[in-house]
N, C-alpha and C positions, 0 to 999 in steps of 0.2 A: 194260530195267531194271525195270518196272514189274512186269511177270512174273515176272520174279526173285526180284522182292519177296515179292509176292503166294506166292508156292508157298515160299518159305522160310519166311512166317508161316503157312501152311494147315499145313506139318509141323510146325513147333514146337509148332502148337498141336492135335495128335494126341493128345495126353498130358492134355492139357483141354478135352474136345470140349464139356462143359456147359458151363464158363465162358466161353470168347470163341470167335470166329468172325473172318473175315476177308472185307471188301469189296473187289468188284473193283479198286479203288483203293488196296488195300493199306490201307485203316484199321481200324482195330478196334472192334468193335463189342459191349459187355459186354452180356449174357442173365441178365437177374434169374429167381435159379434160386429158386423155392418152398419148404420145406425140407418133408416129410411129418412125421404125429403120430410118427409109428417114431422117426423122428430129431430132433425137438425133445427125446424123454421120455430120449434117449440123452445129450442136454446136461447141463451144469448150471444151475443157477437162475442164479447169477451172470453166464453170458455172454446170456441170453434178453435181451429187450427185453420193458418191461416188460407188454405186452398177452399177449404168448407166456406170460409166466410166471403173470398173473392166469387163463390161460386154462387151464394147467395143474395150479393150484392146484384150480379151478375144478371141473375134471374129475374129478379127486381124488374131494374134496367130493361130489357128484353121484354119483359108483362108491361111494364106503363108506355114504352116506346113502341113495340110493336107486336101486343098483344101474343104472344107466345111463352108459354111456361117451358123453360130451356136458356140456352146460351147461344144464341144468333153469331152472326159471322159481322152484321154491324155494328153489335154490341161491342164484341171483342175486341174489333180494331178501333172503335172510336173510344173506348175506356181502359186499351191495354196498350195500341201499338198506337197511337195518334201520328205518329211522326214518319211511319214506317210501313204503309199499305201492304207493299207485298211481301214480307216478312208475317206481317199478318193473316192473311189468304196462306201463304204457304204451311202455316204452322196450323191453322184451322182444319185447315184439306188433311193434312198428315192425322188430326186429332181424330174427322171423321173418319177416315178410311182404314185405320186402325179400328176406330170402337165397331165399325161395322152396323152403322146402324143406318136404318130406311127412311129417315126424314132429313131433310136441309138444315138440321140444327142439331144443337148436341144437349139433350135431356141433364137437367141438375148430375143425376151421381154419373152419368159418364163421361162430363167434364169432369168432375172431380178425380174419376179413375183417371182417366188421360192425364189431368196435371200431375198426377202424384207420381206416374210412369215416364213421364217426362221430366221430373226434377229428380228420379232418383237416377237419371244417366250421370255417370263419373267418370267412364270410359274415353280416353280420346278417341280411340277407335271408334269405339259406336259413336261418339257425336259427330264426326265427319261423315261415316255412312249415312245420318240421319239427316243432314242439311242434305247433303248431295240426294238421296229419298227422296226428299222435299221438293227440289226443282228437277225430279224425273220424270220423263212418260213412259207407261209402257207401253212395247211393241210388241204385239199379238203377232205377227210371223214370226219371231224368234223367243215369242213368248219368255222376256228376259226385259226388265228395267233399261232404260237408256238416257245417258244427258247429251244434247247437244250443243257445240260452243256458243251459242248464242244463250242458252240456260246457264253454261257455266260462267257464262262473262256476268249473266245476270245475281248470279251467288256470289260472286267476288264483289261485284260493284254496292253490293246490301251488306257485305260484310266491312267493305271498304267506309260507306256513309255511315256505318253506326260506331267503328274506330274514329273515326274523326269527329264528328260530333259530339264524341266527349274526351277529345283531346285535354290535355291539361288547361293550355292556352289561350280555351274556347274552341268553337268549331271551326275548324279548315278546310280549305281546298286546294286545287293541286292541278293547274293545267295540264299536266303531262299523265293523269290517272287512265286517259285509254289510251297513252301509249304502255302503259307498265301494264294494263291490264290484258291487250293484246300481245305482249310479250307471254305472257304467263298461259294465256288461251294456245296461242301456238306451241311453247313446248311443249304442254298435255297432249293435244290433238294429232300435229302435225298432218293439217290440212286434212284430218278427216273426217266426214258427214256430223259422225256421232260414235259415241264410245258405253260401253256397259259401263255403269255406276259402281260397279268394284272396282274397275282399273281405274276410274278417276279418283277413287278414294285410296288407292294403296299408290296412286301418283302422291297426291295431294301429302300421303304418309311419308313418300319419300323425299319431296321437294320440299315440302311448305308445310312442316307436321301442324304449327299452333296458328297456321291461319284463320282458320274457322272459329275459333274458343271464342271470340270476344263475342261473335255471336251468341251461342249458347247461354253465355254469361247471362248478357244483356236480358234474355229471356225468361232467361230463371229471376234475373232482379225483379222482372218486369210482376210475372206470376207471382213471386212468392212477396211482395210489398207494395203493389196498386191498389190492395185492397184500401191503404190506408191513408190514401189520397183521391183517391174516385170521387167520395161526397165533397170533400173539400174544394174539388173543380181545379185540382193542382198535375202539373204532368209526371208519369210515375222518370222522366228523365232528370228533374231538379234534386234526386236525392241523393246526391253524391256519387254517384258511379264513376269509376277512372278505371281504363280498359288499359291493358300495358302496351303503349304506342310510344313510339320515343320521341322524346323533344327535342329537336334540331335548334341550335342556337344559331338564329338569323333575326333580319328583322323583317321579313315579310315572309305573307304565307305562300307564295309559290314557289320558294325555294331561292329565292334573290337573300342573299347574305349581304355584306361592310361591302363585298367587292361591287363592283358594277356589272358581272357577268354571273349570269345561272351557275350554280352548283352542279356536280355530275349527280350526286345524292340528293335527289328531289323525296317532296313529302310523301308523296304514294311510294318512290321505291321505299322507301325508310320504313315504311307500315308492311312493302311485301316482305324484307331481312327480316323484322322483327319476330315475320310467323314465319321464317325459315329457319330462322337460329335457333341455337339455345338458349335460355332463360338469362342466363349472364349476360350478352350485350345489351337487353333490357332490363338489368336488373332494379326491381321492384324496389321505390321507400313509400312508407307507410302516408296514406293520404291521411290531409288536415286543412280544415278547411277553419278560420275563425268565426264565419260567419252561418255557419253550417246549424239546421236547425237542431232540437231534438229528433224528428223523424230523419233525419238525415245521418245523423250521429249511428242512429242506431241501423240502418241500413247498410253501412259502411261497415259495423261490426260484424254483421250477417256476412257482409260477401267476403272478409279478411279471409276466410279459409282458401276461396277461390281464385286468390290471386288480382281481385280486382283493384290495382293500387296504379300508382303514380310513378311511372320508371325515371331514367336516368336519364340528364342530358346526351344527345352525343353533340362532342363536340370538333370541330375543325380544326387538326394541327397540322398540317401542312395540306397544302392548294400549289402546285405545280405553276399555272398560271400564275400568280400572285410573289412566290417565292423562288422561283427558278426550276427548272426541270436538271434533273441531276443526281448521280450517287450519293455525292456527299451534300448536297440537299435532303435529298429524302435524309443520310441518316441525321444530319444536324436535327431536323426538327421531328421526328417518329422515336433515335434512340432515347432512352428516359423515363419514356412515360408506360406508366406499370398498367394499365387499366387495359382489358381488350381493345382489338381497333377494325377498322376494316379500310380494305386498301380498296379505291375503286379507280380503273384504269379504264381510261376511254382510245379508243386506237381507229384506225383508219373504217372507213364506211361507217362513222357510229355506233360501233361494237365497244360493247362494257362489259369487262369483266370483272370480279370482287374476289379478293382471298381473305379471309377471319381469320384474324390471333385471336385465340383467348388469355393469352397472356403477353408481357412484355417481349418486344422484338430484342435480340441479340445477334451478332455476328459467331459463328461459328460456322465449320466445315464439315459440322454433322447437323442430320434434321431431326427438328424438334415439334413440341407443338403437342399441345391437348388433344382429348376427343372432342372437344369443341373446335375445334382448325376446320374451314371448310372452304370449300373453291365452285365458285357459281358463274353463268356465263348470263348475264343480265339481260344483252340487248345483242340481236334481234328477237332472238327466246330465251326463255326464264326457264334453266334447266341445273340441277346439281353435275357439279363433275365430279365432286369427290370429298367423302368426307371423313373425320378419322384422326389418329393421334400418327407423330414424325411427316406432316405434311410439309413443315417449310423449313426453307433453306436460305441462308442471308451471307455472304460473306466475301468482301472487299479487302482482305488485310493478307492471309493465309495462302502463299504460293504452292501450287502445285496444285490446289483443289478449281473446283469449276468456281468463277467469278459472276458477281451479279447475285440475284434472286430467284428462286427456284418453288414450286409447290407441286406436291405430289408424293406419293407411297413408291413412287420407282424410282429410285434416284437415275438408271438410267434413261429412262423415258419418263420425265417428268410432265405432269402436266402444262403446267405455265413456267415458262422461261424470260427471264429479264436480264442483258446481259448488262457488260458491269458499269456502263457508264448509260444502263436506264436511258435509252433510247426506242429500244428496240424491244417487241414482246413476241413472243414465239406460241401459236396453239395447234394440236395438232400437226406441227411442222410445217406449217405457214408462219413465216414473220410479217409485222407486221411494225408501222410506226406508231411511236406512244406520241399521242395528242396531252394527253392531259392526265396527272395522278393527282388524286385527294386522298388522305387519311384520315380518317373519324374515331375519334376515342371515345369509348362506350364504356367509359367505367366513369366514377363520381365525379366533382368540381374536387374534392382534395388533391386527386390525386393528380390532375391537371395544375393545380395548384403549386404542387410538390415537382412536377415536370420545370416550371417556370422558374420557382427559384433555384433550380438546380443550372438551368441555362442562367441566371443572372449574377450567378456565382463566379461558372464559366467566363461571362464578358467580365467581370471585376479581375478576375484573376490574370485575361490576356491582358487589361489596359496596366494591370501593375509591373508586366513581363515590358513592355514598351519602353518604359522608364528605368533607368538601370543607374543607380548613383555610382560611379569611380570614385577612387584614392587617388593622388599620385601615383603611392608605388603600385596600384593595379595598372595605372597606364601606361606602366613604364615598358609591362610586360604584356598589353594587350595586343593583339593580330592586328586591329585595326590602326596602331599608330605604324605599325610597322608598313602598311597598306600606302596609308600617307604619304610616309617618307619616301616609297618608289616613287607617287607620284609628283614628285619634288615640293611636297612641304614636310623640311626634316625636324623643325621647333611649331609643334601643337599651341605652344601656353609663353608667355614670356617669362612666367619665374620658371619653367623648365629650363633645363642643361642639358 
């Protein structure tokens, strides 16, 4: 019977020798058939997919402009990356060196191959190896990939202009981006020549994991949706894209807030936290735009998987400057509010460091704290101290335990030490003077919202305690008339006795 089978299906399937085949067993076995350039240009645009049809467009473009049947390198960047030169070139060069092929251009299907290999990465891992790829040389004496800090300042700073320029706000900018960007080149480095491309990738994994994504994103928007603004003469950047960059609530873009003095959280640092942290202090709400077109709409649907949406304000609850520097400062205005936050301390020589809540701050004389808790040294290098759940420590009330603020896995040997009247920061057992503390809350407007009238509850409740209605007979037996009368006034009231 099995034979039987078996040769009834090998006939049937005479008439479709390219599409199926038959195993000894009689099952079927489907053969993913290639389609050639001859017969994709025989299609129409409508039933391609959409890499076929940017690749055709593509070609187009490339044959009327500069007579080559292929995908040139100025095609690409003047119809894919307009805004974006070397991001351009970098991703071309990765395309050819990969396909392996002997001309300056990339023939119709091995563009196509290369896009289709190139959107099916999901990995973070490989997509940080693959940027960092991207802006490498290799070194034939040590015959091994290599980046050096001036390539890697150059992948930061492309990664850095394509977050920004589709900030929520509109696009920004950020005086201090090559001071943060040189912070971040020196902890990688530390003053040397050049580094193999693994170690800067499994730095970049350890420091800064989601720095790189908005890149990739962008990419993948770009490839898989210009197809359908190219003839239109529209840039594939108007269709909605929002990168998760957090919104500082100020009112200028350099990081100038209501105060008349710089912020310690500038816009570039705010953009480096976001790819350092976890997903929660930027947490993602869904983009909407009113004026947003049909291709817009539906681009936005496409990239929902990928995280491309619109984060959360972070917002300013306490500024040292502004409010007082102090224990009972800080906890006036940080206890309450349930949202993550981030403490950033500025201290002597211009040294910045940060400690993450992922959740509401408490007093206790045990440490607490998520695997989101983490402790970073900002400035002069951009390096993790430590990351991890029972990192911090808060507690002013509780005798007998250590006073002040604490962060770190050892309670003995804590990392960061603040003692109790937040004066004084302690690292590596060097103290040092606290210049400046800010607090940033990185969860929604409600729950800011909910912080506020909990403090306005507060003041209602002290102005009510100020006011104290007496009786008589409460007066009669109050401490304070008694107080009085030593000081020789022994009748308070004329109808008193």
């Amino acid at each position: 019977m099995g034979n039987l089978h078996s040769h009834s299906l090998s006939k049937s399937g005479d008439s479709t020798p390219n599409s199926m085949t038959s195993s000894h067993n009689g099952s079927r076995k489907s053969i993913r058939r290639i389609s050639s350039a001859a017969e994709i240009q025989e299609k129409p645009l409508s039933q391609m997919l959409p890499v076929e049809r940017l690749a055709m467009i593509l070609t187009d473009k490339s044959q009327t402009e500069e007579h080559i049947n292929g995908v040139t390198k100025n095609v690409f960047y003047k119809y894919l990356f307009p805004r974006y030169p070397l991001l351009a070139d970098k991703l071309y060069s990765y395309f050819l060196t990969n396909s392996k092929v002997k001309t300056d251009f990339l023939p119709i299907d091995v563009f196509r191959s290369q896009c289709d290999k190139y959107l099916s990465i999901l990995d973070d891992d490989v997509i940080r190896n693959t940027f960092v790829q991207m802006w490498s040389t290799f070194d034939e004496d040590k015959s091994v990939y290599i980046i050096t800090p001036d390539s890697f300042n150059s992948l930061l700073m492309c990664a850095y202009h394509v977050s920004m320029d589709h900030y929520s706000g509109g696009p920004q900018m950020c005086l201090s981006i090559s001071k943060t960007l040189k912070a971040v080149v020196d902890g990688c480095f530390y003053q040397k020549p050049s580094l193999s491309t693994q170690y800067v990738s499994h730095w970049l994994a350890d420091n800064a994991a989601r720095l790189l994504l908005p890149l990739h994103r962008y990419a993948v928007h770009s490839i898989a949706t210009s197809w359908r603004t190219i003839d239109q003469n529209e840039q594939p950047e108007s269709t909605g894209l929002e990168l998760a960059t957090p919104v500082l609530e100020q009112s200028g873009p350099f990081g100038q807030g209501k105060t008349p003095h710089p912020h310690l959280l500038t816009m570039s640092m705010s953009w480096l936290l976001a790819g350092a942290l976890p997903p929660i202090y930027s947490r993602p709400k869904r983009a909407h735009s009113p004026n947003s077109s049909g291709t817009a709409l539906a681009s936005m649907a496409f990239l929902s998987k990928i995280a491309c949406a619109i984060p959360s304000h972070w917002v300013l609850i306490y500024d040292s400057d502004e409010q007082g520097l102090g224990a009972n400062r800080f906890l006036h205005h940080v206890l309450g509010y349930k949202g993550p936050t981030i403490i950033i301390f500025k201290v002597e020589n211009d040294q910045k460091f940060c400690i993450a809540a992922p959740s509401e701050w408490k007093e206790s004389h045990h440490y607490w704290g998520g695997e989101g808790s983490a402790i970073f040294q900002l400035l002069p290098k951009f390096q993790l101290l430590e990351r991890g759940s029972k990192l911090l420590y808060l507690n002013t009330m509780v005798r007998g335990y250590a006073q002040g603020l604490r962060a770190g896995s050892d309670p003995r040997a804590p990392i960061i030490t603040v003692d109790a009247g937040f004066e004084k920061i302690e690292w590596k057992k060097i103290p040092f003077y606290i210049e400046t503390i800010e607090v940033w809350g990185c969860g929604d407007q409600v729950e800011r919202e909910k912080q506020l009238e909990v403090k306005k509850w507060e003041v209602k409740e002290a102005e009510k305690q100020r006011v104290v209605k007496l009786s008589a007979a409460d007066w009669l037996d109050h401490p304070d008339r008694y107080l009085l009368e030593l000081a020789g006034r022994p009748q308070y009231h004329q109808n008193q006795t």
